[in-house]
mmCIF file of the N, C-alpha and C atoms, coordinates in Angstrom:
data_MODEL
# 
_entry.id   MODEL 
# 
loop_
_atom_site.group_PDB 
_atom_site.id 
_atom_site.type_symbol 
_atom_site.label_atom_id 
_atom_site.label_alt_id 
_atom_site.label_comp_id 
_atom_site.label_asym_id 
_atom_site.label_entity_id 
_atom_site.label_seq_id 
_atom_site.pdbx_PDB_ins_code 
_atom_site.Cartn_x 
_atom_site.Cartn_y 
_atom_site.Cartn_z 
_atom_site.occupancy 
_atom_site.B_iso_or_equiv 
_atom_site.pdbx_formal_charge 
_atom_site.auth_seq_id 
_atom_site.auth_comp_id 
_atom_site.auth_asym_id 
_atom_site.auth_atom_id 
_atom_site.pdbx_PDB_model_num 
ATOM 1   N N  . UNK A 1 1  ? -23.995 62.676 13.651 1.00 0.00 ? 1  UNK A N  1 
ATOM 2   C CA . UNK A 1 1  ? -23.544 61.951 14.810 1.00 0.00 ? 1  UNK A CA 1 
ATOM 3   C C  . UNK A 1 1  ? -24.320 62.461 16.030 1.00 0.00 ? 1  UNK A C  1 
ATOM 4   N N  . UNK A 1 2  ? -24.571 61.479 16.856 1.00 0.00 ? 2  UNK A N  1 
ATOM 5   C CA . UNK A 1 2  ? -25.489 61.949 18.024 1.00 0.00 ? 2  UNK A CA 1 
ATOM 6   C C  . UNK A 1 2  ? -24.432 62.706 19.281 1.00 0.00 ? 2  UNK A C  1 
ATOM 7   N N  . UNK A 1 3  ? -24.505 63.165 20.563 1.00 0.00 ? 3  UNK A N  1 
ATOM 8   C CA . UNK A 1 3  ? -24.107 63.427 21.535 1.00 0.00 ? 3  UNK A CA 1 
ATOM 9   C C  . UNK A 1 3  ? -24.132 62.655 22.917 1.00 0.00 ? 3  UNK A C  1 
ATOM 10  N N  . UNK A 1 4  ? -24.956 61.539 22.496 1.00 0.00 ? 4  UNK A N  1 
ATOM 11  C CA . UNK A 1 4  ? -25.769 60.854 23.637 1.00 0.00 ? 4  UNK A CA 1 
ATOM 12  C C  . UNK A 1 4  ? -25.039 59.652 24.114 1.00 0.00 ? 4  UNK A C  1 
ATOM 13  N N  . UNK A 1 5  ? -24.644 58.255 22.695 1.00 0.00 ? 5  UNK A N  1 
ATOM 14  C CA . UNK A 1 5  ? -24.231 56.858 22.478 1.00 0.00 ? 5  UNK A CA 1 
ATOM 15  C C  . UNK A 1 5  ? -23.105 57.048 22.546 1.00 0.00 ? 5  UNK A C  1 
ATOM 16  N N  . UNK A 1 6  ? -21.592 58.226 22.903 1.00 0.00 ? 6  UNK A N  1 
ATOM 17  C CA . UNK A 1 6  ? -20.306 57.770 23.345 1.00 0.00 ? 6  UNK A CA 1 
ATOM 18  C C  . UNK A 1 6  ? -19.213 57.224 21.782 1.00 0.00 ? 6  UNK A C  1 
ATOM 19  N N  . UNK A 1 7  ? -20.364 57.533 20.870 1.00 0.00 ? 7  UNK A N  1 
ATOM 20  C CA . UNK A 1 7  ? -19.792 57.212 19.681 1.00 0.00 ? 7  UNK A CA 1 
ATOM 21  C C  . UNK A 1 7  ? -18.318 58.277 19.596 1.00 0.00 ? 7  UNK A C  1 
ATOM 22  N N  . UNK A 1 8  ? -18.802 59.175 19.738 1.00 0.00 ? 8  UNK A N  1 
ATOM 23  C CA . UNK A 1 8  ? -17.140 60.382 19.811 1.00 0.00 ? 8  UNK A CA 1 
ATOM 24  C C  . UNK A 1 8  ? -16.365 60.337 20.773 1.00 0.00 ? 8  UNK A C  1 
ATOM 25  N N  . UNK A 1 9  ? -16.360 58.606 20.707 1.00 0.00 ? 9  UNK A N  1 
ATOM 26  C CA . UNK A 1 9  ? -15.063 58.423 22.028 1.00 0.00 ? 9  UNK A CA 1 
ATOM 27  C C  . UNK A 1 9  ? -14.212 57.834 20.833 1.00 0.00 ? 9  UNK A C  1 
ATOM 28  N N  . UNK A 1 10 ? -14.666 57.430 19.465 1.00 0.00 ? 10 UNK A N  1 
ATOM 29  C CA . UNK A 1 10 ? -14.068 56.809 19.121 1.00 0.00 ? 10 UNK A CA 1 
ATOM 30  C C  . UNK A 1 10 ? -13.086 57.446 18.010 1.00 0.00 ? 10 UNK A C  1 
ATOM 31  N N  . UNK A 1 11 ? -12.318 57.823 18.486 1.00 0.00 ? 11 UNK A N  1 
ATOM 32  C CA . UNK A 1 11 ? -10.853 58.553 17.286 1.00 0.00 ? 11 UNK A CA 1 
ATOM 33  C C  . UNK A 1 11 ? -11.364 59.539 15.840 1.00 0.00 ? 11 UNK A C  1 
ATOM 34  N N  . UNK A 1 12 ? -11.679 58.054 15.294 1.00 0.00 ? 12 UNK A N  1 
ATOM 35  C CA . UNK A 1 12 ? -12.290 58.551 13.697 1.00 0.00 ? 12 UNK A CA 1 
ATOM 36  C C  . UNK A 1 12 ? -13.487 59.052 13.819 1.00 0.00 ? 12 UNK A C  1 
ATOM 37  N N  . UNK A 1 13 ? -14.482 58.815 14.491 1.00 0.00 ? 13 UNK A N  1 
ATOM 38  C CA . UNK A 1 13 ? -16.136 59.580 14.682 1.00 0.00 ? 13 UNK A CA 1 
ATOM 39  C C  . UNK A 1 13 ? -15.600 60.879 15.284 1.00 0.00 ? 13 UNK A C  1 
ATOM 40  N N  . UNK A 1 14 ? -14.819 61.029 16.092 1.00 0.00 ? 14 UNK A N  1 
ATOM 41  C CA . UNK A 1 14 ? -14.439 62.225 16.764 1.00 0.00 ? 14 UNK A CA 1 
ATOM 42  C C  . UNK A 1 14 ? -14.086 63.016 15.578 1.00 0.00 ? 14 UNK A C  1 
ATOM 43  N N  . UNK A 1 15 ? -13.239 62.750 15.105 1.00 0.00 ? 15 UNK A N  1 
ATOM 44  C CA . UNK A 1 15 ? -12.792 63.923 13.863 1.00 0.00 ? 15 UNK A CA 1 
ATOM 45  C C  . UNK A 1 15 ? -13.632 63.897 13.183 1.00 0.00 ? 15 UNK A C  1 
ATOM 46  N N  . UNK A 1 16 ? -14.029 62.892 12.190 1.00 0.00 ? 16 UNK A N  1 
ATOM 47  C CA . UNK A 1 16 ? -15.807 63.162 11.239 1.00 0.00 ? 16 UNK A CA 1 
ATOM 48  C C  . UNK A 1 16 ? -16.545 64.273 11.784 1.00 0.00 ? 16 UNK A C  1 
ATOM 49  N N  . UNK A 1 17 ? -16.555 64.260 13.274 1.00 0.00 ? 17 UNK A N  1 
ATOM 50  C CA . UNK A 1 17 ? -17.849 65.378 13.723 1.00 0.00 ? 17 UNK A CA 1 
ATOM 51  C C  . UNK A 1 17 ? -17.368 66.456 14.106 1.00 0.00 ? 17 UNK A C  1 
ATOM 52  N N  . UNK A 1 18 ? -15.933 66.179 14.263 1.00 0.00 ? 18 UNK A N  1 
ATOM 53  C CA . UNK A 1 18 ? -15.312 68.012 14.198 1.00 0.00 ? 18 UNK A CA 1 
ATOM 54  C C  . UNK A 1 18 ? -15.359 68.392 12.640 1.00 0.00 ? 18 UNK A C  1 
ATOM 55  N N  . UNK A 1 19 ? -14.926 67.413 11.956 1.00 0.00 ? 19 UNK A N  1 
ATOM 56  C CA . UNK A 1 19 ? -15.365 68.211 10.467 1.00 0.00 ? 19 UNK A CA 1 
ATOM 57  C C  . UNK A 1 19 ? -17.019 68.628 10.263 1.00 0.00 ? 19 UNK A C  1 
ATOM 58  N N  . UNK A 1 20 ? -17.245 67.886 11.277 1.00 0.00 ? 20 UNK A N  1 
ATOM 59  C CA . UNK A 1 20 ? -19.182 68.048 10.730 1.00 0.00 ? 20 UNK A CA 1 
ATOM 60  C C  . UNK A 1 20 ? -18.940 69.624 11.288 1.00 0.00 ? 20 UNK A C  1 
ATOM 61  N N  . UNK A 1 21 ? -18.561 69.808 12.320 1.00 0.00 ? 21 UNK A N  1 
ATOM 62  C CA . UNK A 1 21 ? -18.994 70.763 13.105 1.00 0.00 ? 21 UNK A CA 1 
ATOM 63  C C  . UNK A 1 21 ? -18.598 72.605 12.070 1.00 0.00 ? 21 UNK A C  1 
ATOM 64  N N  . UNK A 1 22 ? -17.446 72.176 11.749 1.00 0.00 ? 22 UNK A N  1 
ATOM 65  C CA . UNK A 1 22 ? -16.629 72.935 11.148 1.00 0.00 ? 22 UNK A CA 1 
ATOM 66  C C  . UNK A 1 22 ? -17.098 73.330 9.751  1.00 0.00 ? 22 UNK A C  1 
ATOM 67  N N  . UNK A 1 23 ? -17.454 72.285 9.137  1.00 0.00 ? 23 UNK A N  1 
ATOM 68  C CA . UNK A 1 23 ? -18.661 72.513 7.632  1.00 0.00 ? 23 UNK A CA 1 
ATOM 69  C C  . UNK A 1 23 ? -19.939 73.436 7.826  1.00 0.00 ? 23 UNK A C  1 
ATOM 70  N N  . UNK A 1 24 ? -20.950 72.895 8.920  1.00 0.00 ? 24 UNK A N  1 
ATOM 71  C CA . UNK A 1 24 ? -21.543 73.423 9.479  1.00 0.00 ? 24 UNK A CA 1 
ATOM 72  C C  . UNK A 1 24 ? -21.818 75.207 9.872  1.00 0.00 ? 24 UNK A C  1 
ATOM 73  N N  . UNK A 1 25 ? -20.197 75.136 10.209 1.00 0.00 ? 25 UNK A N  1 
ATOM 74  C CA . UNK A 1 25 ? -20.082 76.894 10.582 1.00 0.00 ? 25 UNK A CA 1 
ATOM 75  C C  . UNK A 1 25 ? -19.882 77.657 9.136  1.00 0.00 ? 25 UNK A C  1 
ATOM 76  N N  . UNK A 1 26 ? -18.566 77.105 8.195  1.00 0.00 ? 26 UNK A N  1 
ATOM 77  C CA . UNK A 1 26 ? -18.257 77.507 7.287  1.00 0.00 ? 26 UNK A CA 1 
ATOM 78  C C  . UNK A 1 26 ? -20.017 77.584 6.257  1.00 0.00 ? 26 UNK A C  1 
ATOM 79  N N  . UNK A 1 27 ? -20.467 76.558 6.258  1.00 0.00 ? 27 UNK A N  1 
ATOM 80  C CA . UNK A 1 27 ? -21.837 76.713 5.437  1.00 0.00 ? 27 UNK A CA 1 
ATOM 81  C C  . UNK A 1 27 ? -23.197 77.644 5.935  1.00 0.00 ? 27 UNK A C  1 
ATOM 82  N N  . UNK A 1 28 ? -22.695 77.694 6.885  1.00 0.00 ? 28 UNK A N  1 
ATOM 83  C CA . UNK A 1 28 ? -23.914 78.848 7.485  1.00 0.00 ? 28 UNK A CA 1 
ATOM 84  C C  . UNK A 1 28 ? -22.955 80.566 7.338  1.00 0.00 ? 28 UNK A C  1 
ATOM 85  N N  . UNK A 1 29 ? -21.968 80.116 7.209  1.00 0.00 ? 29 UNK A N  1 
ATOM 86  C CA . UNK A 1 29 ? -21.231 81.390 6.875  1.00 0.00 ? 29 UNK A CA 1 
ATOM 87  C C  . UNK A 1 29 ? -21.574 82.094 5.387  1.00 0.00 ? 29 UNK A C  1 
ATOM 88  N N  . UNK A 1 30 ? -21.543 81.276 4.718  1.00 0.00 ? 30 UNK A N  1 
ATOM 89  C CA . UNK A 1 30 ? -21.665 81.173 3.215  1.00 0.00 ? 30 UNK A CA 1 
ATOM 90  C C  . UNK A 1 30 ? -23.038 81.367 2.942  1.00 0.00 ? 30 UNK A C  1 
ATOM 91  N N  . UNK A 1 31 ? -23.883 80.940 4.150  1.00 0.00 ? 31 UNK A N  1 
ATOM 92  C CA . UNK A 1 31 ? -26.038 81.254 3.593  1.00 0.00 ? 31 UNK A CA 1 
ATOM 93  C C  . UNK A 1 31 ? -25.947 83.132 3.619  1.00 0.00 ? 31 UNK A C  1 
ATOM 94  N N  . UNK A 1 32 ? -25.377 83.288 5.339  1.00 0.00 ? 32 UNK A N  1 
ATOM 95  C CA . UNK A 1 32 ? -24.954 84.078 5.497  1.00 0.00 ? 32 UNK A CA 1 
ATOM 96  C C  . UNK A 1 32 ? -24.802 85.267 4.626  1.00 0.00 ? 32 UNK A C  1 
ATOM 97  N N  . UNK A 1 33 ? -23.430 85.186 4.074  1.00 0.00 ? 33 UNK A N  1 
ATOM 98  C CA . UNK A 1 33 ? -22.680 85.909 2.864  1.00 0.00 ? 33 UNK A CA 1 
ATOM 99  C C  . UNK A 1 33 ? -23.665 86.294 1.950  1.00 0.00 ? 33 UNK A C  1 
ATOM 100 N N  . UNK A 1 34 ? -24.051 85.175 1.439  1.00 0.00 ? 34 UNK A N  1 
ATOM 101 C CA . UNK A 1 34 ? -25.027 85.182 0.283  1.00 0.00 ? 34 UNK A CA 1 
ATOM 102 C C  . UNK A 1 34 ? -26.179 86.146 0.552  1.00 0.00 ? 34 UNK A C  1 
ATOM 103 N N  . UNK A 1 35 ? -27.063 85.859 1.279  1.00 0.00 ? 35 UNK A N  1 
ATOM 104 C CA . UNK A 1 35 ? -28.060 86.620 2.029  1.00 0.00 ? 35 UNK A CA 1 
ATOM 105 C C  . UNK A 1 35 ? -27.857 88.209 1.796  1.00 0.00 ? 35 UNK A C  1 
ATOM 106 N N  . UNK A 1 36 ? -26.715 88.810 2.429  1.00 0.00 ? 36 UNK A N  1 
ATOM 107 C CA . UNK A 1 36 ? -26.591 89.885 2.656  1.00 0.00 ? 36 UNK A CA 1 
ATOM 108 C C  . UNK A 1 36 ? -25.511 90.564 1.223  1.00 0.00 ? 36 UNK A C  1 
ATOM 109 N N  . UNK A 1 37 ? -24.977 90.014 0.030  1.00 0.00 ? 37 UNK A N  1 
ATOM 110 C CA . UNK A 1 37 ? -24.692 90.341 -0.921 1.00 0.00 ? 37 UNK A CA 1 
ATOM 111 C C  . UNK A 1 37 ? -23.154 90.287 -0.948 1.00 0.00 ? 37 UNK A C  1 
ATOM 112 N N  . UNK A 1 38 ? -22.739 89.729 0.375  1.00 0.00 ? 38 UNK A N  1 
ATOM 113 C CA . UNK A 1 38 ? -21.237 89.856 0.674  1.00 0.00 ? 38 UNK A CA 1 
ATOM 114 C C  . UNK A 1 38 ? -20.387 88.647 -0.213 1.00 0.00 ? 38 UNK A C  1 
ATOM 115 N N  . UNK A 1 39 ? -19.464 88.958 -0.474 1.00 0.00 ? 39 UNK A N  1 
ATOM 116 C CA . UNK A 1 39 ? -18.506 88.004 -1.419 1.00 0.00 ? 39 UNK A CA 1 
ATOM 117 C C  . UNK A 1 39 ? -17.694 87.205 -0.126 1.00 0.00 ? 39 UNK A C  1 
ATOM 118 N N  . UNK A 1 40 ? -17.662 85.513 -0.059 1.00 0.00 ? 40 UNK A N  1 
ATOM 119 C CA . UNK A 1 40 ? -17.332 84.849 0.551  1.00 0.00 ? 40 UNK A CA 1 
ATOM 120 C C  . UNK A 1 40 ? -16.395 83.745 0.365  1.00 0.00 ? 40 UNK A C  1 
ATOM 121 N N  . UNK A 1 41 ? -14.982 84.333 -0.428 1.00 0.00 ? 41 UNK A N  1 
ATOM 122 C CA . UNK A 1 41 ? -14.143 83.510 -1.242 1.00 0.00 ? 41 UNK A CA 1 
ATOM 123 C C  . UNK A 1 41 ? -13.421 83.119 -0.029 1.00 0.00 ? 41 UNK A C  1 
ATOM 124 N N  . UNK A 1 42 ? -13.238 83.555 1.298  1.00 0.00 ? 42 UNK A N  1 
ATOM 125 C CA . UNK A 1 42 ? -12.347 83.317 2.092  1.00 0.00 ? 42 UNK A CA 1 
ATOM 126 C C  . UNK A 1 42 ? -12.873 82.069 2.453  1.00 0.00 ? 42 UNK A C  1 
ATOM 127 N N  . UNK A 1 43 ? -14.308 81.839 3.135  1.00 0.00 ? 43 UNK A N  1 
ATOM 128 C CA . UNK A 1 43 ? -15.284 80.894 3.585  1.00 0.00 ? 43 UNK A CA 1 
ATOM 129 C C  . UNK A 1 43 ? -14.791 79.612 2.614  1.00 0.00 ? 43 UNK A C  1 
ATOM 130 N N  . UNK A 1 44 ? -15.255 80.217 1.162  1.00 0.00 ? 44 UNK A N  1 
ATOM 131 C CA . UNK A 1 44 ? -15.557 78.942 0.208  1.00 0.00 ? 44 UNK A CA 1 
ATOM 132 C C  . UNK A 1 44 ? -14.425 78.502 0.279  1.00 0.00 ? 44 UNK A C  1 
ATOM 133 N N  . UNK A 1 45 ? -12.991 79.317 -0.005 1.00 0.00 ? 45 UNK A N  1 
ATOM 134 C CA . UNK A 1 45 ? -11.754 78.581 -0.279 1.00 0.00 ? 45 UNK A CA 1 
ATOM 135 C C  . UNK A 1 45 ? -11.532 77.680 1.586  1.00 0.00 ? 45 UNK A C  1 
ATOM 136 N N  . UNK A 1 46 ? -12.168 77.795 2.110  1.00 0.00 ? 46 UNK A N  1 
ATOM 137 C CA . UNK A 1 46 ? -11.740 77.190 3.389  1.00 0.00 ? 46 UNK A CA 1 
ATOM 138 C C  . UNK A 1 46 ? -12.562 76.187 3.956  1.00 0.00 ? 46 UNK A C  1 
ATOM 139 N N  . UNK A 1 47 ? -13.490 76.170 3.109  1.00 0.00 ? 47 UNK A N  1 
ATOM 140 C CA . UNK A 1 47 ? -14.682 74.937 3.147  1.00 0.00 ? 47 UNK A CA 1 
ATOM 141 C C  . UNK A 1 47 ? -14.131 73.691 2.080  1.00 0.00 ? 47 UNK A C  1 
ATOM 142 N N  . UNK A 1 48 ? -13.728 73.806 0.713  1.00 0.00 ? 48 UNK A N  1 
ATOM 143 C CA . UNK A 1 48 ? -13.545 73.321 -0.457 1.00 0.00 ? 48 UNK A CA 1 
ATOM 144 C C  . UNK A 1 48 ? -12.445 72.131 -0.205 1.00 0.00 ? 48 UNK A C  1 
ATOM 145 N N  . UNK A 1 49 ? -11.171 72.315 0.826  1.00 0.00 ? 49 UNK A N  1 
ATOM 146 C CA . UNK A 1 49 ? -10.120 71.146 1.124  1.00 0.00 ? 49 UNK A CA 1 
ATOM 147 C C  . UNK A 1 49 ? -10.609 70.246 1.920  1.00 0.00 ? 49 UNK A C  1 
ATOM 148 N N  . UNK A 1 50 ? -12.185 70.609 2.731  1.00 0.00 ? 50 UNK A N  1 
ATOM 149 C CA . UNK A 1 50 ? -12.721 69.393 3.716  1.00 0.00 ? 50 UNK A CA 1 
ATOM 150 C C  . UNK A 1 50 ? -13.755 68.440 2.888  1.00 0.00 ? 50 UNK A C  1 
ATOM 151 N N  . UNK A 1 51 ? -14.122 68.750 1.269  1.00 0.00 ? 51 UNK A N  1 
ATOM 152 C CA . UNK A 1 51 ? -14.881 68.274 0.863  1.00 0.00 ? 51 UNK A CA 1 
ATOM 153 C C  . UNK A 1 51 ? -14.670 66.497 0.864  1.00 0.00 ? 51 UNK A C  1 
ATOM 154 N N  . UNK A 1 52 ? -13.893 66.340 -0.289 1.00 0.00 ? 52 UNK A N  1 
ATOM 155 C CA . UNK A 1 52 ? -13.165 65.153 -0.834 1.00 0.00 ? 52 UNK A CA 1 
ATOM 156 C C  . UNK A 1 52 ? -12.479 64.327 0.299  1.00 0.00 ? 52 UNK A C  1 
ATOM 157 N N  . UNK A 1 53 ? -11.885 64.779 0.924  1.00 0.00 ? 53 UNK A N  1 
ATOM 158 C CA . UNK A 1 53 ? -10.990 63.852 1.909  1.00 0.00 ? 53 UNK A CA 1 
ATOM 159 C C  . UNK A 1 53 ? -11.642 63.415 2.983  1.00 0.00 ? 53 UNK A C  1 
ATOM 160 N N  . UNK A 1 54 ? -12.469 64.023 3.672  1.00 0.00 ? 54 UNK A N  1 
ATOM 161 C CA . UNK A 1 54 ? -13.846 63.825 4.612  1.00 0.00 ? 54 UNK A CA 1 
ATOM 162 C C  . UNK A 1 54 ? -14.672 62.853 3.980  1.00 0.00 ? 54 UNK A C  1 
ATOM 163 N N  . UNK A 1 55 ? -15.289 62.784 2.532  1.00 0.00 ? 55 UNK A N  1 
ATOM 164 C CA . UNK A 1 55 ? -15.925 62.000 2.178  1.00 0.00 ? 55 UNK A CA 1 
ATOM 165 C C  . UNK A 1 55 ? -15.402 60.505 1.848  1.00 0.00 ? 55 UNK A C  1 
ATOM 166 N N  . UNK A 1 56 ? -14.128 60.802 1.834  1.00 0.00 ? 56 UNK A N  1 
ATOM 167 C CA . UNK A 1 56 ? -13.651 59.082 1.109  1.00 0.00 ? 56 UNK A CA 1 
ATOM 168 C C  . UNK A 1 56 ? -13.182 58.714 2.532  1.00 0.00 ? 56 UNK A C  1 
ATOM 169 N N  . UNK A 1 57 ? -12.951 59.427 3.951  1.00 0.00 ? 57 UNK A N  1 
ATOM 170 C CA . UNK A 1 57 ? -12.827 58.728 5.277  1.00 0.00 ? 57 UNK A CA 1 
ATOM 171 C C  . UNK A 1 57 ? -14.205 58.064 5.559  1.00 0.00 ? 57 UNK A C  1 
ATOM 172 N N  . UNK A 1 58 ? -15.193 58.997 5.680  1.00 0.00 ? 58 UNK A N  1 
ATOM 173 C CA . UNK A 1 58 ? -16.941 58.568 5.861  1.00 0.00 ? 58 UNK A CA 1 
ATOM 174 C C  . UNK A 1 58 ? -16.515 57.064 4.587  1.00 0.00 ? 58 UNK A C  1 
ATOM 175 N N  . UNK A 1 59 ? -16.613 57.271 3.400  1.00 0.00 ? 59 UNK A N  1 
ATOM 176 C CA . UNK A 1 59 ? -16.779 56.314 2.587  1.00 0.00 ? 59 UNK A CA 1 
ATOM 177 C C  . UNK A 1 59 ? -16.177 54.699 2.374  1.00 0.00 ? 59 UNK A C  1 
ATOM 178 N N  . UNK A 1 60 ? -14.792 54.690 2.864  1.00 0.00 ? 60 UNK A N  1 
ATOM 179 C CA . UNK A 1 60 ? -13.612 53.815 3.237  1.00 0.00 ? 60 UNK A CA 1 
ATOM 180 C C  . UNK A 1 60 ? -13.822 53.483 4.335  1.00 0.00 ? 60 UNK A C  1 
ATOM 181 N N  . UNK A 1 61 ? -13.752 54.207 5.572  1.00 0.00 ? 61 UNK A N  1 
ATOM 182 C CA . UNK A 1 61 ? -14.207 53.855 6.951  1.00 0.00 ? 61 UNK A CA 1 
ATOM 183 C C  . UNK A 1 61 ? -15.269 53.470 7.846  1.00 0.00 ? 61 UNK A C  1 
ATOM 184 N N  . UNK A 1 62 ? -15.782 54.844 7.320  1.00 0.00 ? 62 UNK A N  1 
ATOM 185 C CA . UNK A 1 62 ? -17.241 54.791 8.355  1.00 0.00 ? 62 UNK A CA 1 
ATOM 186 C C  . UNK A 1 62 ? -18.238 53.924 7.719  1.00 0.00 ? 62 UNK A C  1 
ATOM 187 N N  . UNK A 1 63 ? -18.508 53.846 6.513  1.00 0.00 ? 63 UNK A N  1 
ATOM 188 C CA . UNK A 1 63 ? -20.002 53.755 5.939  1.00 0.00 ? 63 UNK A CA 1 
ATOM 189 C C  . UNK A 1 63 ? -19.693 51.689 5.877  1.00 0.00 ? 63 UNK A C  1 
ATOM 190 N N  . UNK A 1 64 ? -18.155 51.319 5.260  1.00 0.00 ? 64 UNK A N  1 
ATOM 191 C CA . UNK A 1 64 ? -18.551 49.872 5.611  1.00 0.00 ? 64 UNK A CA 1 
ATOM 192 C C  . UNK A 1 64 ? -18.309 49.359 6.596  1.00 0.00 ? 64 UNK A C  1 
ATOM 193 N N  . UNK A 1 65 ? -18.236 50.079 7.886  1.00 0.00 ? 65 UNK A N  1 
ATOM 194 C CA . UNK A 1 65 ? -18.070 49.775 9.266  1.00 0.00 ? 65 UNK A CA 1 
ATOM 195 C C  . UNK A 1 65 ? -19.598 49.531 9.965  1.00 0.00 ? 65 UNK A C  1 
ATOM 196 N N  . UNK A 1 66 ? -19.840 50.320 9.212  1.00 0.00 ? 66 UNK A N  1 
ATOM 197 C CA . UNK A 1 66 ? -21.935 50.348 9.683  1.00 0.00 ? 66 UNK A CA 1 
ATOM 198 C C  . UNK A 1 66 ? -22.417 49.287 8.858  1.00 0.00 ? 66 UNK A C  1 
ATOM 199 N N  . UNK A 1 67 ? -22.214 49.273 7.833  1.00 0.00 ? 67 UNK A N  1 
ATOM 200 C CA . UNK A 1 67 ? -23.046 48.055 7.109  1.00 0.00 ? 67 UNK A CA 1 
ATOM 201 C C  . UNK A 1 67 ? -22.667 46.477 7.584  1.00 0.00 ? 67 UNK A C  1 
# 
């Protein structure tokens, strides 16, 4: 999602890109982890409930709203 077009005025893009934002941290947490040999079950278990439900909103909502 951009910052520019006002698109995150709109309810559902707003949350999509707080989840973006939030994946984002959790997955750089996890390069992170990895990198340095550290075990990152807290990260993964807290990344893993935004997978599925994020994708079928993008999938149901967003994606045939664009097409």
């Amino acid at each position: 999602m951009c910052d520019y077009c006002g698109c995150r005025s709109e309810p559902e893009i707003a949350a999509l890109s707080a989840d973006h934002e939030r994946m984002l941290t959790l997955t750089a947490g996890l390069r992170h982890a990895h990198a340095a040999g550290i075990p990152a079950t807290e990260l993964f278990a807290e990344l893993t409930p935004f997978r599925e439900p994020h994708s079928l909103r993008e999938e149901r909502g967003l994606h045939p709203a664009l097409a």
